[in-house]
C-alpha positions as CSV (number, residue, x, y, z in Angstrom):
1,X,0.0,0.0,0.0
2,X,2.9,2.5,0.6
3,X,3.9,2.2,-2.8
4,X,1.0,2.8,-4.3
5,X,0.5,5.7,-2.0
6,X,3.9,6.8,-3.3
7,X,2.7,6.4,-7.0
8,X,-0.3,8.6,-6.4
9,X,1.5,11.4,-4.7
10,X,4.1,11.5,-7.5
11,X,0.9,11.5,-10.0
12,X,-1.1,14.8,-7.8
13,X,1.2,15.7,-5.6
14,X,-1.5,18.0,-3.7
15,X,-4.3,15.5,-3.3
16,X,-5.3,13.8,-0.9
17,X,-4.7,9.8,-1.3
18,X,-8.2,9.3,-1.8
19,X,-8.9,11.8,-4.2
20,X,-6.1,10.6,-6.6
21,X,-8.3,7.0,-6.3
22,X,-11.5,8.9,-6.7
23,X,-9.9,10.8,-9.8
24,X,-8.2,7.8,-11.1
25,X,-11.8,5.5,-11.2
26,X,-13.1,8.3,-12.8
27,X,-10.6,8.3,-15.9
28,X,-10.8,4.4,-15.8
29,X,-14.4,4.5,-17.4
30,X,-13.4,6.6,-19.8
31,X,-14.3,4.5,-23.4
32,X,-10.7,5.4,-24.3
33,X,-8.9,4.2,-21.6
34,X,-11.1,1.4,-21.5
35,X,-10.2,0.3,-25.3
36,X,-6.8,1.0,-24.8
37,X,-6.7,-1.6,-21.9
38,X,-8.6,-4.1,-24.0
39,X,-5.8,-3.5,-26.9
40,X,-3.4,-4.1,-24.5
41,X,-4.3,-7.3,-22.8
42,X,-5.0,-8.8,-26.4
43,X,-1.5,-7.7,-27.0
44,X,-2.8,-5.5,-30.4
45,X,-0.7,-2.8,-28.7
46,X,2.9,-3.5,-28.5
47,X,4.8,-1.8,-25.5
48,X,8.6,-1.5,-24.9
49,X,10.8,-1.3,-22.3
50,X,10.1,2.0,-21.1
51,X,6.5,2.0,-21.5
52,X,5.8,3.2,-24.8
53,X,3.6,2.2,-27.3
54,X,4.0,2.1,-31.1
55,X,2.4,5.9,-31.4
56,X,3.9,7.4,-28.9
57,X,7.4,5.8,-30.1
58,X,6.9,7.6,-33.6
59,X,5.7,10.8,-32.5
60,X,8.7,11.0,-30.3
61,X,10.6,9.8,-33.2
62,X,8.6,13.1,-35.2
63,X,9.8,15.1,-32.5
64,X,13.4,14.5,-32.6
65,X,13.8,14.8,-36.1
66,X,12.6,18.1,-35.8
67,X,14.6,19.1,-33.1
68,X,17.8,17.8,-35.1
69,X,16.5,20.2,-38.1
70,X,16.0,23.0,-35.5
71,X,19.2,22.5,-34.2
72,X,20.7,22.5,-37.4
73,X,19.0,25.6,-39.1
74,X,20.4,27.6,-36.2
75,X,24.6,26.9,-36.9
76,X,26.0,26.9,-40.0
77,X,27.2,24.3,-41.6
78,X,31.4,23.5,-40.3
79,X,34.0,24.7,-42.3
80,X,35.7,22.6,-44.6
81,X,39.1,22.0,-42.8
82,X,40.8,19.9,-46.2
83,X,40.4,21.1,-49.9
């Protein structure tokens, strides 16, 4: 039970233990949540290591591409050192 209290004041830090439950059943009936959970015990969603699942892994993909080209479009390209 500690851990789980733990988990829930790392998730709302300013609730209440209860209220984070209360909060968390509430999300739980969601038709989202609920498909995602069916998804994911049918094993149509695959999950790695850290969590993530397939969409999540590209959009983060997405998003560090684009922080490469951002990156990039700030600093010139280096100087060629040999001719």
């Amino acid at each position: 039970m500690g851990r789980m209290e733990h988990w829930a004041h790392r998730l709302y830090p300013k609730l209440p233990f209860d209220d984070v439950m209360d909060r968390i059943a509430q999300l739980g009936k969601k038709m989202a949540v609920s498909t995602y959970v069916k998804k994911l015990r049918l094993g149509m969603v695959a999950v790695d290591p850290q969590g993530r699942g397939e969409d999540e892994k590209e959009n983060q993909e997405e998003e560090e591409d684009n922080a490469v080209r951002s990156v990039r479009s700030h600093f010139p390209p280096p100087a060629r050192l040999f001719f």
